[in-house]
N, C-alpha and C positions, 0 to 999 in steps of 0.2 A: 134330907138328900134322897133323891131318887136308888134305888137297888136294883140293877139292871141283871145281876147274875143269876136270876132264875130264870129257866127254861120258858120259853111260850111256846105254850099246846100248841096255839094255831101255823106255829113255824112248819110244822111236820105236813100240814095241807097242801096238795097241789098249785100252786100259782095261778098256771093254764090250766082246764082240764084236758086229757089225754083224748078224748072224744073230738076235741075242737083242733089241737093239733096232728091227728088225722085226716080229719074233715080239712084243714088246709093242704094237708099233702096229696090227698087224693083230688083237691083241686086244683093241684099246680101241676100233678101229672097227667090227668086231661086235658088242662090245655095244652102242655105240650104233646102230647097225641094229636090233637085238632091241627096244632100247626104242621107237626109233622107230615101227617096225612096233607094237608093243603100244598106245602114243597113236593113233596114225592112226586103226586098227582098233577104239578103243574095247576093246579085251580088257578084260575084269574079273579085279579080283585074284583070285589064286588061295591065297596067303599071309597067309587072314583068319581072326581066332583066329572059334573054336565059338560061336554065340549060342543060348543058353538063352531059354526063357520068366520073364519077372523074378518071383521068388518074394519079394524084400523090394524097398522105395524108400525111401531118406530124403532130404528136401532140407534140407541146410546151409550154413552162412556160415561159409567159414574163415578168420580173421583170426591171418595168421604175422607176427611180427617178424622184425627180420633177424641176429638172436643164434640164431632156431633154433626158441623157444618160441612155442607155438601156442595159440591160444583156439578153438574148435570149437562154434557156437552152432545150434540147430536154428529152423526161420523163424521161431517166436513170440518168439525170443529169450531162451530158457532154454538156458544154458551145459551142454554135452553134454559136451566135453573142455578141462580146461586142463592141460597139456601143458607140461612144464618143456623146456630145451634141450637133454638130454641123449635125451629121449622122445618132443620131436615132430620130429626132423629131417626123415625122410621126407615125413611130413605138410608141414612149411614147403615141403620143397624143391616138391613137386605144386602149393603154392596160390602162388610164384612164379613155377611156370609158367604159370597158370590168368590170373595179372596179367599176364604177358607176352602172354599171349594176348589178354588185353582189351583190351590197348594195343595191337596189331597191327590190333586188331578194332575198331576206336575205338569200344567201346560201354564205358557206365559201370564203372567196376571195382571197383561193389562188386554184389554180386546171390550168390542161392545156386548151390551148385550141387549132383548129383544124384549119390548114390551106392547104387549098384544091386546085387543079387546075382542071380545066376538057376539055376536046376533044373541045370545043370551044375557051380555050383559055383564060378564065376567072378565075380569083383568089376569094377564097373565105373566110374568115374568121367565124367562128363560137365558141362561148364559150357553152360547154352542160354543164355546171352549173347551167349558167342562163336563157339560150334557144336564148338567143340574135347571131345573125349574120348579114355579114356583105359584100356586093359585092365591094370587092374592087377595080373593073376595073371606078367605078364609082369618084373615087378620081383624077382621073389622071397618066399618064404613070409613070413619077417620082415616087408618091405616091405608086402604087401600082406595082414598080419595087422594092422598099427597101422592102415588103413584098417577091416578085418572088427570088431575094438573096435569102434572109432564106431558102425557100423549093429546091435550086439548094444548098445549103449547105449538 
């Protein structure tokens, strides 16, 4: 049988050394210096995707279920996409957020919202309910191909 009741020397050793959890600390209070300085200052971001001139606009009603499957109506209320579970995920997952945003936003949550292309090439999402948008070339080509559908509908 094993004899566990004697001491191990190497218990008494550092784990972390004291060197390295400084060196974190002094790097986590620089960057809060960097941001700080960036609010005070008002800096403007500098990390803002490209904005084209808008070359198409559609405004829509996206109504997702929570299975997945989406309905995609344009304002007069002619059905533009219905979208089984398999094909609207992305789309649900955006117009979940777009409720989450409404409710943050306490403004009504149903209203359309705005989907944009412009001279660069870039899709844009935006809800003016709640002020929230959203660059969708940042998701992925897929992703923000099941958006570029919709506005070629």
């Amino acid at each position: 049988m094993t004899d566990f009741s004697q001491v191990n020397p190497q218990k008494n050793l550092e784990m972390v050394p004291r060197v390295l959890v400084r060196a974190v600390c002094g790097l986590l209070l620089a960057v809060l210096v960097m941001v700080a300085y960036a609010s005070i200052t008002d800096r403007p971001p500098v990390a803002v995707a490209p904005a084209g001139d808008v070359v198409i606009s559609k405004s829509m009603v996206i109504k997702a279920q929570n299975s997945g499957a989406v309905r995609v109506f344009d304002t007069d209320g002619a059905l533009i996409a219905d979208l089984s579970v398999g094909q609207g995920g992305f789309i649900s997952s955006i117009a979940r957020t777009i409720k989450r945003q409404r409710i943050l936003s306490k403004v009504s949550l149903v209203g359309p919202v705005t989907l944009t292309s412009d001279t660069l090439g870039r899709l844009k999402i935006t809800d003016p309910s709640s002020g929230w948008s959203a660059d969708l070339m940042s998701f992925g080509a897929d992703n923000s191909g099941a958006f570029a559908m919709l506005l070629a509908e």
